[in-house]
ChimeraX commands (.cxc) that place a marker at each C-alpha (Angstrom):
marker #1 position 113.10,152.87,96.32 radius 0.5
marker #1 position 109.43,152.69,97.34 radius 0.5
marker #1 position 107.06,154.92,99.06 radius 0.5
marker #1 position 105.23,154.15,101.94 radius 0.5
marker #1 position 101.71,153.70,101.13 radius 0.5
marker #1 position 101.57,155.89,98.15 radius 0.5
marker #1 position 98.23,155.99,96.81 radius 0.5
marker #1 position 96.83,156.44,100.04 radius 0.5
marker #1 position 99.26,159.01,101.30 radius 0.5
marker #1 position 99.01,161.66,98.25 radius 0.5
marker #1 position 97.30,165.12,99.83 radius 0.5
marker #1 position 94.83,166.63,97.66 radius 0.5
marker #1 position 95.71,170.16,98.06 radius 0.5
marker #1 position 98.60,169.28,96.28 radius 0.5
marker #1 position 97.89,167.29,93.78 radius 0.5
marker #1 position 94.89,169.56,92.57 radius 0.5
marker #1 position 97.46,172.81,92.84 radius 0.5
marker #1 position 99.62,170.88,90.36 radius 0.5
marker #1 position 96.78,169.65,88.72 radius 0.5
marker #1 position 95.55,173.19,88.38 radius 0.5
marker #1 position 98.74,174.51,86.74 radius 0.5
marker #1 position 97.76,172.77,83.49 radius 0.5
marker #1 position 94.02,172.73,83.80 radius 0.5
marker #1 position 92.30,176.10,83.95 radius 0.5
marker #1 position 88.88,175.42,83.32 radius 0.5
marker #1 position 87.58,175.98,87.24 radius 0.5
marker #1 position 84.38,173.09,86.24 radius 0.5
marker #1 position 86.50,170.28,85.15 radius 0.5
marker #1 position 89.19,170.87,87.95 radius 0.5
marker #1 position 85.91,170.75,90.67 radius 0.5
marker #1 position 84.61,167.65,89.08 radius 0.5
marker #1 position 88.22,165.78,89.66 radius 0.5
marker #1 position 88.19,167.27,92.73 radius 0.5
marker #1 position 84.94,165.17,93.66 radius 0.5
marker #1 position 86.46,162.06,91.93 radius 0.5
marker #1 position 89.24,162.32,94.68 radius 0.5
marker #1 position 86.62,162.81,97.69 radius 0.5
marker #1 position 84.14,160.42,96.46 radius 0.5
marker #1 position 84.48,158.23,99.71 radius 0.5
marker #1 position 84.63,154.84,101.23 radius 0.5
marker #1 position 81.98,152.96,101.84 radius 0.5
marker #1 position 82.59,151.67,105.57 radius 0.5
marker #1 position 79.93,149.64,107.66 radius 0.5
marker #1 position 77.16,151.03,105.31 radius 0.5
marker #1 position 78.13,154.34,105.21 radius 0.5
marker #1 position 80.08,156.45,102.91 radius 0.5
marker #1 position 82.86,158.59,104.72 radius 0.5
marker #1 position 84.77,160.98,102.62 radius 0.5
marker #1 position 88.51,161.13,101.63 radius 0.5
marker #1 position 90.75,163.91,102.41 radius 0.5
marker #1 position 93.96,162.39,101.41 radius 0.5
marker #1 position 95.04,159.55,98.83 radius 0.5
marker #1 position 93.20,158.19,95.08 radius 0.5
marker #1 position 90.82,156.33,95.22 radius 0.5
marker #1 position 91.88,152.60,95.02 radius 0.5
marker #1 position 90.33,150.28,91.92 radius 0.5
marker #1 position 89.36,154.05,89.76 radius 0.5
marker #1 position 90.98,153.94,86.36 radius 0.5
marker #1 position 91.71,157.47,87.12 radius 0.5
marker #1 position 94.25,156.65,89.90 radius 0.5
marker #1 position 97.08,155.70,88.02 radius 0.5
marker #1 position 97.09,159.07,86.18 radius 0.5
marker #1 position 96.91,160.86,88.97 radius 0.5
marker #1 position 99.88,159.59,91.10 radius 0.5
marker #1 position 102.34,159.81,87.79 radius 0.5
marker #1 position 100.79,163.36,87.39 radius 0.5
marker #1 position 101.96,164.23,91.34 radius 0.5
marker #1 position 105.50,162.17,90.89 radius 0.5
marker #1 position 106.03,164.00,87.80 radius 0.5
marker #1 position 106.88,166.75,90.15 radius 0.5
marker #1 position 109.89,165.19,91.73 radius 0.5
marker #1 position 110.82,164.10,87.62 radius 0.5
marker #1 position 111.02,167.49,86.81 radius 0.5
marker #1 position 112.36,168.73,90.19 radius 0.5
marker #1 position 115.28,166.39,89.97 radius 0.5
marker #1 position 116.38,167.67,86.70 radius 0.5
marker #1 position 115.73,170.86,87.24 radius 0.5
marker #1 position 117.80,171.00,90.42 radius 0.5
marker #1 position 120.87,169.41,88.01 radius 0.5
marker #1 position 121.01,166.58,90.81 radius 0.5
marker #1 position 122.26,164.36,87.65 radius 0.5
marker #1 position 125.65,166.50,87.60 radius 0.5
marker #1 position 126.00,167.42,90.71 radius 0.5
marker #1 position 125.00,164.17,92.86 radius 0.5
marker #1 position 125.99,162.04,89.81 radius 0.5
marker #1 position 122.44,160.01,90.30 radius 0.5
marker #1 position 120.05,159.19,87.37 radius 0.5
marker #1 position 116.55,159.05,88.52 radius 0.5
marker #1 position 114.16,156.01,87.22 radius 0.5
marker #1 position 110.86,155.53,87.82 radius 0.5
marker #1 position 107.69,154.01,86.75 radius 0.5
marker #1 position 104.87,154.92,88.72 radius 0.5
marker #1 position 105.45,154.58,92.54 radius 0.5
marker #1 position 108.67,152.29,91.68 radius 0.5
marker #1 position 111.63,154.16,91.22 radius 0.5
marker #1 position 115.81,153.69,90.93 radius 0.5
marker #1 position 118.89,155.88,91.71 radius 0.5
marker #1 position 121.78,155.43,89.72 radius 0.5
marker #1 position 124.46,156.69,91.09 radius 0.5
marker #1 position 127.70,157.19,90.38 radius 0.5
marker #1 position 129.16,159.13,93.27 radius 0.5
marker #1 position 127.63,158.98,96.70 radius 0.5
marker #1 position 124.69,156.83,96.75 radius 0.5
marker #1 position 123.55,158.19,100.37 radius 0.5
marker #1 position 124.05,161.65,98.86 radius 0.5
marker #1 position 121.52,160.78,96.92 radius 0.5
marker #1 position 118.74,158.97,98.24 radius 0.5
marker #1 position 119.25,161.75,101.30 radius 0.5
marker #1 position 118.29,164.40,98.22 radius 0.5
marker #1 position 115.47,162.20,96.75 radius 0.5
marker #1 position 113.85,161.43,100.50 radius 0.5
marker #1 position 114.07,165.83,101.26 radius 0.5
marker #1 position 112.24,166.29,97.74 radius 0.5
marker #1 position 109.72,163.57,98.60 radius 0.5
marker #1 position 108.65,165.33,102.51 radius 0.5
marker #1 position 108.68,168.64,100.58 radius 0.5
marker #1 position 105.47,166.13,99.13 radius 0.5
marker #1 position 104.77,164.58,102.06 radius 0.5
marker #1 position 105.21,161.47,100.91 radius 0.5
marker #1 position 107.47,159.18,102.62 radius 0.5
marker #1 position 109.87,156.47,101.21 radius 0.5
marker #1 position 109.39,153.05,103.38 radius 0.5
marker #1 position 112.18,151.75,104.49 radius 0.5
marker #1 position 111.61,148.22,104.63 radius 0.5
marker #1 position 111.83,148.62,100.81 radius 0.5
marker #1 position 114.29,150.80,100.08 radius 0.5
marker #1 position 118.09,150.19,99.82 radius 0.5
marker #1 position 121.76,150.65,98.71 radius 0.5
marker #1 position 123.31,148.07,96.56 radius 0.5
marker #1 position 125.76,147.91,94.09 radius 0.5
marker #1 position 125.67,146.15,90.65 radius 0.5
marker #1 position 127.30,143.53,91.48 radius 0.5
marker #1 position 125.20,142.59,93.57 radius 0.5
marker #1 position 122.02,142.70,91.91 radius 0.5
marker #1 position 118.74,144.18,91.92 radius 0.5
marker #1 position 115.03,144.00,90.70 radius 0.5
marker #1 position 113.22,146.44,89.17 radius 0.5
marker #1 position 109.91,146.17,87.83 radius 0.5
marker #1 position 109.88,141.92,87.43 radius 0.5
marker #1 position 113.72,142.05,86.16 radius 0.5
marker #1 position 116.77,141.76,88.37 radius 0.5
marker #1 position 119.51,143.64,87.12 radius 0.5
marker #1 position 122.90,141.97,87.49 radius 0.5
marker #1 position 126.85,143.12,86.35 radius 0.5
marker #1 position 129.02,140.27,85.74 radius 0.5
marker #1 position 131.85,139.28,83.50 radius 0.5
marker #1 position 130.78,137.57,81.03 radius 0.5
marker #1 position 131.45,133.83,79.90 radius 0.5
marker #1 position 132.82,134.83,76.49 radius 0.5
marker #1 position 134.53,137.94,77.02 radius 0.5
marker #1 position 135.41,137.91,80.97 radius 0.5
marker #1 position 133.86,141.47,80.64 radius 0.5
marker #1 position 132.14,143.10,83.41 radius 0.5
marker #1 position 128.61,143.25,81.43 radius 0.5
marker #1 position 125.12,144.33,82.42 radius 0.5
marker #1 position 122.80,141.09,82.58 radius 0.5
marker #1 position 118.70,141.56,82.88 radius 0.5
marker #1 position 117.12,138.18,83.62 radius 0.5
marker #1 position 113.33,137.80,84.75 radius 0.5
marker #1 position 113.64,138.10,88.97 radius 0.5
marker #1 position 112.84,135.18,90.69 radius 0.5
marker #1 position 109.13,136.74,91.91 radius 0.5
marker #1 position 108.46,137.10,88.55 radius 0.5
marker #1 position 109.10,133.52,87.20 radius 0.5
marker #1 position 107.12,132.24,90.94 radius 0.5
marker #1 position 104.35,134.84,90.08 radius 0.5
marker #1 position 103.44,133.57,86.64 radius 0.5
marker #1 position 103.62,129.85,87.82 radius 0.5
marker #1 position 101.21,130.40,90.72 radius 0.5
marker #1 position 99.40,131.93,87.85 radius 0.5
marker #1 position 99.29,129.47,85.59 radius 0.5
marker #1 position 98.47,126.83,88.40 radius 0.5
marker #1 position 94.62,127.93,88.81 radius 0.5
marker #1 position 94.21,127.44,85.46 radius 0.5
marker #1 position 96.27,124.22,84.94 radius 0.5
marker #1 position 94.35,121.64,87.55 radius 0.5
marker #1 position 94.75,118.16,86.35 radius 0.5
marker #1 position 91.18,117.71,87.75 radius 0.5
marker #1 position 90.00,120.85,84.90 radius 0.5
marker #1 position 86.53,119.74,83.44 radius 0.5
marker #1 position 87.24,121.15,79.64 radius 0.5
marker #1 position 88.93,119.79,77.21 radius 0.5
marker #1 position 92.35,119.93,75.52 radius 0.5
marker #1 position 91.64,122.74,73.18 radius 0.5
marker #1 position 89.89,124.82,76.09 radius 0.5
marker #1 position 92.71,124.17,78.55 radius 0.5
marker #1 position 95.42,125.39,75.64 radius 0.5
marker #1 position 93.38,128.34,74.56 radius 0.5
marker #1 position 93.04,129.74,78.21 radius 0.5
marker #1 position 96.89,129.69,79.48 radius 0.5
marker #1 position 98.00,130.93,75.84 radius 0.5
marker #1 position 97.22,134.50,76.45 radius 0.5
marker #1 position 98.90,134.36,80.11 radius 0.5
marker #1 position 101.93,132.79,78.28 radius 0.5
marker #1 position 102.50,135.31,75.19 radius 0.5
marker #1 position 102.20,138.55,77.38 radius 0.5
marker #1 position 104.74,136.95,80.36 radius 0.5
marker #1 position 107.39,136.11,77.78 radius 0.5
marker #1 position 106.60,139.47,75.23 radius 0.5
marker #1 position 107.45,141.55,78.42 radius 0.5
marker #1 position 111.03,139.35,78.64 radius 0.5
marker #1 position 111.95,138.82,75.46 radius 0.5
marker #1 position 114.56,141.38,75.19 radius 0.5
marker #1 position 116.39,140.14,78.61 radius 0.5
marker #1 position 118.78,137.19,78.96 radius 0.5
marker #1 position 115.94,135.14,79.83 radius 0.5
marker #1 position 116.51,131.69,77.96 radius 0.5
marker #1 position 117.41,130.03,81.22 radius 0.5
marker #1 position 113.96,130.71,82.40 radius 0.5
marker #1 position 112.11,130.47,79.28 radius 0.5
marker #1 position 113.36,126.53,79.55 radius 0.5
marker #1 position 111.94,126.40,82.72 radius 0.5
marker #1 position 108.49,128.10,82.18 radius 0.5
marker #1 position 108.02,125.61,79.10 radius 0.5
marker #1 position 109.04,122.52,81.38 radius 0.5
marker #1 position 106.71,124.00,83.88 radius 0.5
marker #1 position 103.66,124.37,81.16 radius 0.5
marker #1 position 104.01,121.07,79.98 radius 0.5
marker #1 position 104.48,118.92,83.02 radius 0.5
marker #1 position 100.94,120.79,83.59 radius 0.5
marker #1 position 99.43,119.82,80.56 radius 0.5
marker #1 position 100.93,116.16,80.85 radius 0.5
marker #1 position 99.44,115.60,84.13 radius 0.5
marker #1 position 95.87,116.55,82.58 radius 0.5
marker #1 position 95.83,114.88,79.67 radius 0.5
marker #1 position 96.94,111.91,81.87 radius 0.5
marker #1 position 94.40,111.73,84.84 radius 0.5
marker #1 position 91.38,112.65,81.92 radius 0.5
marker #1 position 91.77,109.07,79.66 radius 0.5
marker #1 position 92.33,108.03,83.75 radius 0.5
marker #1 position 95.79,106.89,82.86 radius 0.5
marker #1 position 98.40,106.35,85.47 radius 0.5
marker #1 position 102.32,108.04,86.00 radius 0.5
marker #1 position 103.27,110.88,84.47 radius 0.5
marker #1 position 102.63,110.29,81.04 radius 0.5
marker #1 position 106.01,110.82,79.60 radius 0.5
marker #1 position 105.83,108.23,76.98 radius 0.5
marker #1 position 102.39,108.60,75.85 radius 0.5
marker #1 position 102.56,112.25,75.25 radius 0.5
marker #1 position 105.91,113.43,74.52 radius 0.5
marker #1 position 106.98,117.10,73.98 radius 0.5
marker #1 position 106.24,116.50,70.56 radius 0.5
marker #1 position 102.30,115.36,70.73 radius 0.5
marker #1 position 101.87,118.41,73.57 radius 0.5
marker #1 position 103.20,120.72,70.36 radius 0.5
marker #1 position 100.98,119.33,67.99 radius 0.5
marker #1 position 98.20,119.77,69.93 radius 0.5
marker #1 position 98.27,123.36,70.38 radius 0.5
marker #1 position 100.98,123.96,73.20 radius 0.5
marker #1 position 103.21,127.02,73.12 radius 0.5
marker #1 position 106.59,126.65,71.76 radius 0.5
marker #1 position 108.73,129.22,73.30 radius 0.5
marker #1 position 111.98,129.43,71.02 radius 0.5
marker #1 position 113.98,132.53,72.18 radius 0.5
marker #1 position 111.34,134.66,73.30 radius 0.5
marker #1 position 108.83,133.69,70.23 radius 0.5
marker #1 position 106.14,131.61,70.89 radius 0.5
marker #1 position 105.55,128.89,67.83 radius 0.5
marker #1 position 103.63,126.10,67.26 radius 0.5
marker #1 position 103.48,122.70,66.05 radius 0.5
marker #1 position 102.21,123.73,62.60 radius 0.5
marker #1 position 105.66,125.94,61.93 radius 0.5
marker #1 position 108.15,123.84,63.83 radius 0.5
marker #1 position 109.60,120.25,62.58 radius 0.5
marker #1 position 109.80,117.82,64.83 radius 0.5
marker #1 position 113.33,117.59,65.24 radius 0.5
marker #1 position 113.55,121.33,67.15 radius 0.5
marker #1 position 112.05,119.95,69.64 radius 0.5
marker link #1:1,2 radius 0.2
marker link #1:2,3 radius 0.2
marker link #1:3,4 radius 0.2
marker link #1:4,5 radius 0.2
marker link #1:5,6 radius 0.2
marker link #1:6,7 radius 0.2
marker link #1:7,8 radius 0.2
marker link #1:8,9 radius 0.2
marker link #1:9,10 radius 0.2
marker link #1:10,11 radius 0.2
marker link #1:11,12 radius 0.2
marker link #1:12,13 radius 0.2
marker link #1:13,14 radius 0.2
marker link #1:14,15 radius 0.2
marker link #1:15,16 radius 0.2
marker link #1:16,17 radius 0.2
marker link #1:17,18 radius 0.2
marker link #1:18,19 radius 0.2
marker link #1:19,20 radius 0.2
marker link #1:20,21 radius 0.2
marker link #1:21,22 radius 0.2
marker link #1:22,23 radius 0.2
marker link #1:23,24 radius 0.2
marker link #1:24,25 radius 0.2
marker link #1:25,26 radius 0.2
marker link #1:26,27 radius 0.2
marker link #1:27,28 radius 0.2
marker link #1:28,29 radius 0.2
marker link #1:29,30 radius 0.2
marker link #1:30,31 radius 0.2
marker link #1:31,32 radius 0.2
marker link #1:32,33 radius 0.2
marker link #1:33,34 radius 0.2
marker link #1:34,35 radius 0.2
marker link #1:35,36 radius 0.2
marker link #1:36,37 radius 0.2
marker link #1:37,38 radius 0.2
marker link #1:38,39 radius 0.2
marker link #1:39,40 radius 0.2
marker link #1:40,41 radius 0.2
marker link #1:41,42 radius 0.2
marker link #1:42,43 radius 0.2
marker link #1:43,44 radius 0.2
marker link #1:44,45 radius 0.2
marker link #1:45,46 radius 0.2
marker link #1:46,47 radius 0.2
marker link #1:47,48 radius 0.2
marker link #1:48,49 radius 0.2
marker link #1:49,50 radius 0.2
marker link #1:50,51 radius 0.2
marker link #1:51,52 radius 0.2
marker link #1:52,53 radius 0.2
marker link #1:53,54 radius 0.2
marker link #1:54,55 radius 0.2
marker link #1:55,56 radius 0.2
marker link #1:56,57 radius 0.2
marker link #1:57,58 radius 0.2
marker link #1:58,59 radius 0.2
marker link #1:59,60 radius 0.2
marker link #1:60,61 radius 0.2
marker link #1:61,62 radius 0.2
marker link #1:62,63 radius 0.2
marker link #1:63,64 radius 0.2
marker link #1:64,65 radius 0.2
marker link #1:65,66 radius 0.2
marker link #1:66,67 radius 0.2
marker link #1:67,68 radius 0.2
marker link #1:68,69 radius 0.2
marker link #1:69,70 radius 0.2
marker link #1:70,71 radius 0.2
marker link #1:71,72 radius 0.2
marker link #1:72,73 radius 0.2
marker link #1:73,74 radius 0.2
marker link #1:74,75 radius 0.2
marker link #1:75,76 radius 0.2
marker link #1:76,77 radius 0.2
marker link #1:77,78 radius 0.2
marker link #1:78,79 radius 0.2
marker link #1:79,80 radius 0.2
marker link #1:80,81 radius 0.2
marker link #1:81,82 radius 0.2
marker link #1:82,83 radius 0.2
marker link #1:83,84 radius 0.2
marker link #1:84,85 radius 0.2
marker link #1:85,86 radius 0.2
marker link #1:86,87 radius 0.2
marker link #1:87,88 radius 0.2
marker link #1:88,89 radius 0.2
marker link #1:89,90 radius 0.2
marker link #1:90,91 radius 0.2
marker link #1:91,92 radius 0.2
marker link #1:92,93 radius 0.2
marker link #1:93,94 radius 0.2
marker link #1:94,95 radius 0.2
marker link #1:95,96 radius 0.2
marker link #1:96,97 radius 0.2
marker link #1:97,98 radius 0.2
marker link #1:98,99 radius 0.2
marker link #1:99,100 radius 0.2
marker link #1:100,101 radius 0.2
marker link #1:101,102 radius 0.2
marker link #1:102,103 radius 0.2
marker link #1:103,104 radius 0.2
marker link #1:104,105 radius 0.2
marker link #1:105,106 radius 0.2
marker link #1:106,107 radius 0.2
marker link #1:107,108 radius 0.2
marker link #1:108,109 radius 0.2
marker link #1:109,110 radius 0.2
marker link #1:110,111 radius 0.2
marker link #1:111,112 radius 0.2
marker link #1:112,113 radius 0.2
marker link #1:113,114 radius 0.2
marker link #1:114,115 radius 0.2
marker link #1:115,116 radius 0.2
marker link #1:116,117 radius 0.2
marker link #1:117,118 radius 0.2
marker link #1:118,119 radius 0.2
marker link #1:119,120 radius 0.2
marker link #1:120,121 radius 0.2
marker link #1:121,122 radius 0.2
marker link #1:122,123 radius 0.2
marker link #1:123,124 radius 0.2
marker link #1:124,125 radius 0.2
marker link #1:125,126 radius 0.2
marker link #1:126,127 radius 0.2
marker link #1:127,128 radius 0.2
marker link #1:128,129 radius 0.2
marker link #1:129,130 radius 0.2
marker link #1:130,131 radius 0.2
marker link #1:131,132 radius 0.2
marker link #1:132,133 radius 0.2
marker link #1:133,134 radius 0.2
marker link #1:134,135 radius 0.2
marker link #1:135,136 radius 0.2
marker link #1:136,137 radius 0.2
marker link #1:137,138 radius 0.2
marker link #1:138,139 radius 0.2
marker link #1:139,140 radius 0.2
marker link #1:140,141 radius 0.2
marker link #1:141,142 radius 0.2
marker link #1:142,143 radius 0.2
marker link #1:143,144 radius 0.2
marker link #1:144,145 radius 0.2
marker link #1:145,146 radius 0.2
marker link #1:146,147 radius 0.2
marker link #1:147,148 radius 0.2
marker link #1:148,149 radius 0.2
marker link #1:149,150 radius 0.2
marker link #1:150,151 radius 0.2
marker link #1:151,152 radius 0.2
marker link #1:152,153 radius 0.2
marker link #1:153,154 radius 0.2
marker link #1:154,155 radius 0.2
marker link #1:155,156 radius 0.2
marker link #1:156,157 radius 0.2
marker link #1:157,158 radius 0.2
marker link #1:158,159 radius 0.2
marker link #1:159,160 radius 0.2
marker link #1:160,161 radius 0.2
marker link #1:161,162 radius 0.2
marker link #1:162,163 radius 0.2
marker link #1:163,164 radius 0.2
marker link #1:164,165 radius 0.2
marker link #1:165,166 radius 0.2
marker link #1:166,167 radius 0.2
marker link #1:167,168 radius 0.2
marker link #1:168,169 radius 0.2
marker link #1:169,170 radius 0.2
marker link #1:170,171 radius 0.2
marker link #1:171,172 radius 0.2
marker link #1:172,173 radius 0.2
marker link #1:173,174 radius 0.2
marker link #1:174,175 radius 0.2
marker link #1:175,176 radius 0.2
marker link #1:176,177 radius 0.2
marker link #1:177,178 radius 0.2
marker link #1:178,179 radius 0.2
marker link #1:179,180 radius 0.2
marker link #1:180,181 radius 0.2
marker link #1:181,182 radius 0.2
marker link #1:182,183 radius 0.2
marker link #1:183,184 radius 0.2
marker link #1:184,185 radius 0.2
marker link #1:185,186 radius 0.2
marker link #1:186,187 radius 0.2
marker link #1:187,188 radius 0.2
marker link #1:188,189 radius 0.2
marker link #1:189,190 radius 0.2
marker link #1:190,191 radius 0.2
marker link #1:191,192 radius 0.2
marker link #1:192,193 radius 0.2
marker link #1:193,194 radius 0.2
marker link #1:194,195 radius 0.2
marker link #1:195,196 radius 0.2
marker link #1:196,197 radius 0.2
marker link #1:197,198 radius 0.2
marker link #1:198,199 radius 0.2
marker link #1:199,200 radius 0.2
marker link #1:200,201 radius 0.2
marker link #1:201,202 radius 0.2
marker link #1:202,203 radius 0.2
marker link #1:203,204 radius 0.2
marker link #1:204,205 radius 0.2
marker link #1:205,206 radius 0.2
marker link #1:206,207 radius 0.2
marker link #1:207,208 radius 0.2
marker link #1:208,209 radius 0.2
marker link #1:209,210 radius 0.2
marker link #1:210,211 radius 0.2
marker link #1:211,212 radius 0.2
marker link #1:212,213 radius 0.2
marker link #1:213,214 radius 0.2
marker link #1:214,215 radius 0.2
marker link #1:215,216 radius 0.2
marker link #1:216,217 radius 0.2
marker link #1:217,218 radius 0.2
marker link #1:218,219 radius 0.2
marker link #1:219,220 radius 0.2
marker link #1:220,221 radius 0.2
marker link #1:221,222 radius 0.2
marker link #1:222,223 radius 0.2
marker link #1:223,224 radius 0.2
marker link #1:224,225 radius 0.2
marker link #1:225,226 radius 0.2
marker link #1:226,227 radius 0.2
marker link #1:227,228 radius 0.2
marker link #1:228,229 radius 0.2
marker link #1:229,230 radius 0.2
marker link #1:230,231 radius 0.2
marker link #1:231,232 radius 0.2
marker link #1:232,233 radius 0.2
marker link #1:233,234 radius 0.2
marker link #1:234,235 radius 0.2
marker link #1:235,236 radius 0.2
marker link #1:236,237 radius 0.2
marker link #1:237,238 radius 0.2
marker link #1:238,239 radius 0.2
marker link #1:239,240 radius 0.2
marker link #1:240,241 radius 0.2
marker link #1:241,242 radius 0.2
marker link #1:242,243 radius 0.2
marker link #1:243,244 radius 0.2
marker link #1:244,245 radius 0.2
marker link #1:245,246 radius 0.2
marker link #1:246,247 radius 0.2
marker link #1:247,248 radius 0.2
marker link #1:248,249 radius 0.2
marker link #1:249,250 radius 0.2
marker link #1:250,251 radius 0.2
marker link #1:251,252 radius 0.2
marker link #1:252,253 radius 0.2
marker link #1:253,254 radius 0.2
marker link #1:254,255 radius 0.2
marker link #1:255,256 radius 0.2
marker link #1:256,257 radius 0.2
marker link #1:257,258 radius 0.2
marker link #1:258,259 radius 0.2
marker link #1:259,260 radius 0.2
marker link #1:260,261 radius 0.2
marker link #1:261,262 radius 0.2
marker link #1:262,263 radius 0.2
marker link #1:263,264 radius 0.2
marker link #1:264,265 radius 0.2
marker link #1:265,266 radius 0.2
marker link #1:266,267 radius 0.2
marker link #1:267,268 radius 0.2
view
């Protein structure tokens, strides 16, 4: 599920009421109260919010799990888990049903609680699938399948297809063949990109596109090292996976990123 235009769409009346129930000092709850009007500047003037967080504030986050929290809690409390058989998941504005009776049942209950909000789930984004068919949630797609070994119908999480596009587009502006640093620079800056993209997918069944990310990474790094002695082709023979390890490249081996200095080179 996804709401339409959430951070823009929360109403402050509401959010400050629930705010309120938590916070009783009357001066701190004014002074978040002018954090949520503080405006938009517009053709050089400054027109004030009635409705939404303000976009880019550190504080905006925390205030639309604070308002969702609501619905948490509401959903619980309402015993929709045993009576619509539907577990409720969500991170931030993102959120899943899982349902194990009536998924319209459901989402019908979810979409009342989230007017009673005014918020409004968009529709172009929100669906009814089944397992079998596959979702994504949060940069994983979800999958049951029987599995190769057993011929069990088993849960699979592999990194969605957005996901392994987004962090190559990613690693593209910082990969150009045409760079003007050198080696060391050009490892250093696409290291840190690398090590949080495959910490966050470690623990899925994401081997399949780890092989592809590394194939990906060093193709790029090929390519460079290749047009900077001004060499011609792709450089396969002159610098092997091997030589692209040893100087610096991440090794990912099952969701661990190594090096050259604690690998042989037979692994690779």
């Amino acid at each position: 599920m996804d709401f339409q235009a959430y951070f823009t769409s929360i109403p402050h009346n509401k959010l400050l009421e629930v705010i309120s129930r938590r916070i009783s000092d009357a001066s701190l709850v004014k002074l978040i109260k002018q954090t949520l009007k503080i405006g938009i500047s517009h053709k050089g003037s400054v027109q004030p919010t009635k409705i939404g967080v303000p976009q880019g504030s550190p504080t905006s986050p925390l205030y639309s799990n604070i308002y969702l929290n609501v619905i948490d809690r509401k959903w619980q409390e309402e015993k929709c888990p045993e009576k619509l058989g539907a577990t409720l998941h969500r991170y931030a504005d993102d959120a899943v049903l899982v349902c194990r009776k009536s998924a319209q049942t459901a989402l019908q209950a979810f979409s009342e609680m989230a007017r009673e909000m005014r918020l409004t789930l968009n529709s172009k984004k929100t669906r009814i699938t089944k397992l079998t068919q596959g979702f994504d949630f949060l940069g994983i797609h979800f999958i049951k399948q029987k599995s190769l070994k057993g011929g069990r119908n088993t849960i699979y999480l592999h990194p969605s297809k957005q996901a392994q596009q987004s962090i190559r587009n990613r690693l593209k502006s910082w990969t150009s063949r045409n760079a003007p640093i050198n080696p060391e620079t050009f490892v250093e800056q696409i290291k840190p990109i690398v090590w949080g993209w495959v910490n966050y997918f470690k623990h899925t069944n994401a081997s399949k596109a780890f092989k592809g990310l590394q194939r990906f990474i060093n193709i790029r790094f090929r390519r460079y090292l290749t047009h900077r002695r001004k060499g011609h082709g792709f450089g396969w023979k002159k610098y092997p996976n091997s030589r692209l390890y040893a100087m610096g490249m991440p090794y990912i081996a099952g969701g661990v990123l190594e090096h050259q200095g604690t690998l042989a080179h037979g692994s690779r």
